[in-house]
C-alpha positions as CSV (number, residue, x, y, z in Angstrom):
1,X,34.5,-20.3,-27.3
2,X,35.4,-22.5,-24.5
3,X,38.4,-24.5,-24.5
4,X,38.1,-28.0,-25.7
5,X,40.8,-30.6,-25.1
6,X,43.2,-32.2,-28.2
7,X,41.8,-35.8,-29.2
8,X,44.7,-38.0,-29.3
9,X,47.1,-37.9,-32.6
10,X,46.0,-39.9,-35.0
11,X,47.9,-41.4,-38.6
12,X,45.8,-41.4,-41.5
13,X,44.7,-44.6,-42.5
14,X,43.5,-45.3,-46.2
15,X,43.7,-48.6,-47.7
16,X,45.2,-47.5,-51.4
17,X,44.4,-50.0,-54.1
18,X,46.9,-51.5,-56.4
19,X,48.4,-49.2,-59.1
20,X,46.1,-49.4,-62.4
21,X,47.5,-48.1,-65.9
22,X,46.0,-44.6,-66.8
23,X,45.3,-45.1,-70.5
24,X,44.0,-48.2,-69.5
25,X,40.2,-47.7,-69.8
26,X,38.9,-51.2,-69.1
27,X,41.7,-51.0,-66.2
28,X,39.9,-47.5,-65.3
29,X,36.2,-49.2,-64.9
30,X,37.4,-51.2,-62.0
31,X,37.9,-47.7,-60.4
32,X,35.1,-46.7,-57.8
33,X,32.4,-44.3,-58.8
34,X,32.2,-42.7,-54.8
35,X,34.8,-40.4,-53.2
36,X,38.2,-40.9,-52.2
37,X,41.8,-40.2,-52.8
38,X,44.0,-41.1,-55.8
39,X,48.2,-40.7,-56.7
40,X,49.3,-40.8,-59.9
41,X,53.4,-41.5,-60.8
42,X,55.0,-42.3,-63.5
43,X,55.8,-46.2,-63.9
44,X,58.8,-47.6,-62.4
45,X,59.0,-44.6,-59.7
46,X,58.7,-44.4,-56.1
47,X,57.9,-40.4,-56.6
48,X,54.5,-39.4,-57.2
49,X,53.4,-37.3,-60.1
50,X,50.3,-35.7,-58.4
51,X,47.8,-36.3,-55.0
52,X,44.0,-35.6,-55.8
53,X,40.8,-35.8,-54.2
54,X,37.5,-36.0,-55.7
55,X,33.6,-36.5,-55.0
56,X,33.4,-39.1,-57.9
57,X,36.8,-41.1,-58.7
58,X,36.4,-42.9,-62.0
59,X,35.1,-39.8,-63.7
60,X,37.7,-37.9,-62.0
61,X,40.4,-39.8,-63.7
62,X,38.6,-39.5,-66.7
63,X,38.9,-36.1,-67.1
64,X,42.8,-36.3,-66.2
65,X,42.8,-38.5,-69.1
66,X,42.7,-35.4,-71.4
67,X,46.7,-35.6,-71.4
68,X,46.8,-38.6,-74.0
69,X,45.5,-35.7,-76.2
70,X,47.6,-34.1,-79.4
71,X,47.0,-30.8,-77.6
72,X,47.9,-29.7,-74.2
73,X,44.7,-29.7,-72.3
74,X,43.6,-26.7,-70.3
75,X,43.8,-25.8,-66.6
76,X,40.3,-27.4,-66.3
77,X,38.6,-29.8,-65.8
78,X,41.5,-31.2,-64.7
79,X,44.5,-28.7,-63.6
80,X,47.1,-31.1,-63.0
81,X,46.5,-32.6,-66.5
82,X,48.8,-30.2,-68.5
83,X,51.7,-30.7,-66.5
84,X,51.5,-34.6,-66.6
85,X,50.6,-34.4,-71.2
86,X,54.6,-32.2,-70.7
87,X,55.7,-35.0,-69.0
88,X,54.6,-37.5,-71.5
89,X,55.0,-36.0,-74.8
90,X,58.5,-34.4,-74.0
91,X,59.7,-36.9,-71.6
92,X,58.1,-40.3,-72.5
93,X,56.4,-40.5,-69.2
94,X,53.6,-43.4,-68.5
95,X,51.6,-43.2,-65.7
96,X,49.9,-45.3,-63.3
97,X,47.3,-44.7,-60.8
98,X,46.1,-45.9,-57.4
99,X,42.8,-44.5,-55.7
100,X,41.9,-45.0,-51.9
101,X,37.9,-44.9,-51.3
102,X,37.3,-42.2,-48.1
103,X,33.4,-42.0,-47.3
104,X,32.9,-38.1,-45.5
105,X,32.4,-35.3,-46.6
106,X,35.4,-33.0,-49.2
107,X,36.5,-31.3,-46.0
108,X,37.5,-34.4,-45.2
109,X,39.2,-35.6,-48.1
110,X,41.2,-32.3,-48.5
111,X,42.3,-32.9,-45.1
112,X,43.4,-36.5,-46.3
113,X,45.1,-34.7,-49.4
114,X,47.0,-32.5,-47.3
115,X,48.3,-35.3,-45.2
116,X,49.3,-37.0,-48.1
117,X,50.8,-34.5,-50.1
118,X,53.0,-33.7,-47.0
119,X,54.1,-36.7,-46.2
120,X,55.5,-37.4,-49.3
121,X,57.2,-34.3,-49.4
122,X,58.5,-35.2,-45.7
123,X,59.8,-38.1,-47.6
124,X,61.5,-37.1,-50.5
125,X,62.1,-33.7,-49.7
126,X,60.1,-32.5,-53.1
127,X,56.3,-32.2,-53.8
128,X,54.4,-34.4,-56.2
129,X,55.9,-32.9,-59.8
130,X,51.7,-31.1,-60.4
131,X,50.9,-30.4,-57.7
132,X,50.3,-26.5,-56.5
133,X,49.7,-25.6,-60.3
134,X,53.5,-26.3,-61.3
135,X,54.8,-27.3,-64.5
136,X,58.2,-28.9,-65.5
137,X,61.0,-26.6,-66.5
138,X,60.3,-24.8,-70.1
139,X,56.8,-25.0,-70.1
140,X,54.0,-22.2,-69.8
141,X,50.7,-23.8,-68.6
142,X,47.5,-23.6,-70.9
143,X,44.9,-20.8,-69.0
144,X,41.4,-22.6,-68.0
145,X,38.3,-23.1,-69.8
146,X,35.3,-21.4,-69.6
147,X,33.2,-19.2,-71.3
148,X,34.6,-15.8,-70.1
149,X,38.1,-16.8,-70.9
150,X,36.9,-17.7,-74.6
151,X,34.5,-14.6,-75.2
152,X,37.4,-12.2,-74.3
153,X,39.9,-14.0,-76.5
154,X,42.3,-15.2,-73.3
155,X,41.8,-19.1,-73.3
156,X,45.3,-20.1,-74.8
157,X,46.9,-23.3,-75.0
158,X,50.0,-23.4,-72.8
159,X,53.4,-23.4,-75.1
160,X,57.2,-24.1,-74.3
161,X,59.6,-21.4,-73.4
162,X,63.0,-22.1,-72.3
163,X,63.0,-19.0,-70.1
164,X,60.6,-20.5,-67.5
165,X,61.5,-22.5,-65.0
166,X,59.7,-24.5,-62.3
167,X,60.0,-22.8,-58.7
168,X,62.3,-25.3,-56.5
169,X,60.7,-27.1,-53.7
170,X,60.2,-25.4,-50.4
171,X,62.3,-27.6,-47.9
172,X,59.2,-29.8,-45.8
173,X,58.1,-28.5,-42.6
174,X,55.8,-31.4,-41.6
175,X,55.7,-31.2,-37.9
176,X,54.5,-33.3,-35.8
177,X,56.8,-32.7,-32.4
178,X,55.4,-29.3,-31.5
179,X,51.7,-27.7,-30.7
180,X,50.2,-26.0,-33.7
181,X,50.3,-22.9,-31.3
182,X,53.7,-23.0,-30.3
183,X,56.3,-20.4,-30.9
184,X,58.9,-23.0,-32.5
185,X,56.0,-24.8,-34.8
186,X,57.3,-26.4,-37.9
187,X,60.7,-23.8,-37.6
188,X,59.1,-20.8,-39.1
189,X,59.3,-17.4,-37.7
190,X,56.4,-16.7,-35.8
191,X,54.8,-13.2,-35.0
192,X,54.1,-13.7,-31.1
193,X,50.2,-14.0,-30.6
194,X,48.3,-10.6,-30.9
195,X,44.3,-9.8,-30.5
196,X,42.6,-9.5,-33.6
197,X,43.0,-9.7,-36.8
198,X,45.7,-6.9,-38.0
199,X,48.7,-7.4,-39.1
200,X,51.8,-6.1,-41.1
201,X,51.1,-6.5,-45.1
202,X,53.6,-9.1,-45.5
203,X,53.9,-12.5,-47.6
204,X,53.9,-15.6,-46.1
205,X,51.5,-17.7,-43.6
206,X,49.3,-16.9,-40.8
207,X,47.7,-18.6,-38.3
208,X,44.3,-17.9,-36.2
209,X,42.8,-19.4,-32.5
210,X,40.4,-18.4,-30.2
211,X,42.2,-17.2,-27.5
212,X,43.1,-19.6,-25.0
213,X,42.8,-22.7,-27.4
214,X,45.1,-25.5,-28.1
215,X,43.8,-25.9,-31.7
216,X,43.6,-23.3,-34.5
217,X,40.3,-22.0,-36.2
218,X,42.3,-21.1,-39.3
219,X,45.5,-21.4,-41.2
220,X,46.1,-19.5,-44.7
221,X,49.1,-18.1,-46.6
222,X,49.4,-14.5,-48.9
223,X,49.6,-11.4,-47.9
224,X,48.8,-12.1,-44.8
225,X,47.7,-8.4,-43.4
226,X,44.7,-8.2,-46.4
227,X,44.1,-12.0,-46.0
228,X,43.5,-11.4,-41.7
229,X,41.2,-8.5,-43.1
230,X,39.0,-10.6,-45.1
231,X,38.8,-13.0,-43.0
232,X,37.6,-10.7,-40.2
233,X,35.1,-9.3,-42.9
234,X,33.3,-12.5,-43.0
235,X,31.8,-12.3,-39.3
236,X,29.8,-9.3,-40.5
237,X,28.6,-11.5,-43.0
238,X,25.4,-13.6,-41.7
239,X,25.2,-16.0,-44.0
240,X,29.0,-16.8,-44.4
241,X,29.9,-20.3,-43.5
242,X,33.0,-19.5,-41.7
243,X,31.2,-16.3,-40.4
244,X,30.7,-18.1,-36.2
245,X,34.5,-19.3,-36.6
246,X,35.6,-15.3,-37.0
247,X,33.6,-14.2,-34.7
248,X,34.7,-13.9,-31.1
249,X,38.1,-13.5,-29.3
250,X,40.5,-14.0,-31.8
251,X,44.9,-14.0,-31.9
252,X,46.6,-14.3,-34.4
253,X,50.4,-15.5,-35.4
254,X,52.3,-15.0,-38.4
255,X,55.8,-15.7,-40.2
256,X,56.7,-14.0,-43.1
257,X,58.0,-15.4,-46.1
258,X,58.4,-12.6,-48.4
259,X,61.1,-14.6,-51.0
260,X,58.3,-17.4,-51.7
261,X,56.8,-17.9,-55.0
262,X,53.1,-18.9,-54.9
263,X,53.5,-22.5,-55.3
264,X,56.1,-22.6,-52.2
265,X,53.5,-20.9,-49.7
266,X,50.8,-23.5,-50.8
267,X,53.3,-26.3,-50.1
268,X,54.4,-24.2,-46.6
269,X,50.5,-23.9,-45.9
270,X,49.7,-27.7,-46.7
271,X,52.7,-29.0,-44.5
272,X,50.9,-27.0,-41.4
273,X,47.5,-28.2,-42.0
274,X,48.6,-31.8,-42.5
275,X,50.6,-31.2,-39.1
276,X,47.8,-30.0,-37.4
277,X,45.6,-32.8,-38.3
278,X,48.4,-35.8,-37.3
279,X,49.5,-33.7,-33.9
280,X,45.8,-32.6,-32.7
281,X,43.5,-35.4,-34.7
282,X,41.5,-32.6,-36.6
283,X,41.4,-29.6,-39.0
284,X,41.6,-26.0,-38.2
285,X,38.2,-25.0,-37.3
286,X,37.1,-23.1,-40.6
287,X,39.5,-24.9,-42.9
288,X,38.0,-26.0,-46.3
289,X,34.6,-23.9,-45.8
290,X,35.5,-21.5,-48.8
């Protein structure tokens, strides 16, 4: 690939509409039927409870609407939803919600999720309480819902358990001072660029360019040596989406991060994506193809 200049940095800018109540469902039908963004926090809070995107808002919130149930809903259709019924049945938590229209495409309103998301960690120094699949302290969550799950006898309704606890915050390393390719980026420990797409199987987050570039084609988190092998595996692949992106003269740059839970290297990974998009004015290249 030939190099292609940064467009300028950019802020996001999405006109958020006033806060609605949840349980409200003639407040609800006001909501937009298209795409966009919507935040969710409890009422009287500054904090949010949880960032979404979806293709379709008002049913969207609909389905998030399964936590006024007597049950705790499962992981789907809606996986923030078991976290936020916690919060109101043991806390006494009522929610409000707020949706910002974005026409595009969902790569576009991921990227506007990530930005959020970030920023409000950069903020308050703490994640929106459901987001990354957490749960409040005591709780297991309820599996998801589908027909495999049921036939084998492993859909379960999520239960308390004192022992569990939610994973703390990992501190925000929203960045938008420093290249996405430089060596100090967001204060992690960077790998030095190497060719190709080997590495050492550790845990933590990786990043991918074509060599020579200002901008990244990819950024991911895991076990990064299996995760750069995959993703090399796709430019054999045809008819993979992502396939031209691998394809070509690749580096790659890691830092491990091998005392992370799960939740803590999606909130590491989401900080670097959002800080891509405000520094360079654009996603990694094959971010949000699947």
């Amino acid at each position: 690939m030939r190099s292609r200049p940064l467009p300028e940095p950019r802020t996001l800018a999405l006109s958020w509409a006033d806060w609605l109540p949840l349980n409200d469902r003639v407040a609800r039908l006001r909501v937009p039927r298209g795409p966009g963004l919507y935040r969710v926090r409890r009422v009287g809070e500054s904090t949010l409870a949880y960032v979404g995107q979806s293709s379709g808002l008002r049913g969207r919130l609909s389905q998030l609407c399964a936590l006024y149930g007597d049950e705790m809903p499962y992981n789907d259709p809606h996986t923030a939803a078991p976290c936020l019924w916690v919060m109101r049945t043991a806390e006494g938590a009522e929610f409000e919600v707020s949706v910002a229209e974005l026409a595009g495409d969902v790569r576009e309103r991921k990227l506007a999720e990530c930005v959020v998301v970030s920023e409000h960690r950069a903020e308050f120094g703490r994640s929106p309480t459901a987001n990354f699949g957490r749960m409040p302290d005591g709780w297991i969550k309820s599996t998801g819902n589908n027909a495999a799950l049921a036939k084998s006898g492993r859909r379960a309704r999520g239960y308390q358990d004192p022992a569990v606890t939610r994973s703390l915050d990992y501190a925000p390393v929203l960045d938008l001072d420093h290249a996405p390719t430089a060596p100090e980026w967001a204060g992690l420990p960077w790998s030095p660029w190497r060719p190709g797409l080997i590495a050492e199987p550790t845990l933590g987050v990786y990043r991918i360019r074509s060599a020579g570039e200002q901008h990244l084609v990819y950024l991911g988190q895991g076990r990064i040596g299996a995760r750069l092998t995959a993703h090399a595996a796709k430019s054999r692949l045809e008819d993979h989406r992502q396939r031209a992106a691998f394809t070509g003269d690749l580096e790659s740059s890691w830092a491990a991060l091998p005392t992370c839970t799960a939740a803590q290297l999606l909130e590491v990974e989401c900080d670097l994506i959002a800080s891509h998009a405000l520094f360079a004015g654009l996603a990694p290249e094959a971010q949000f193809f699947g």
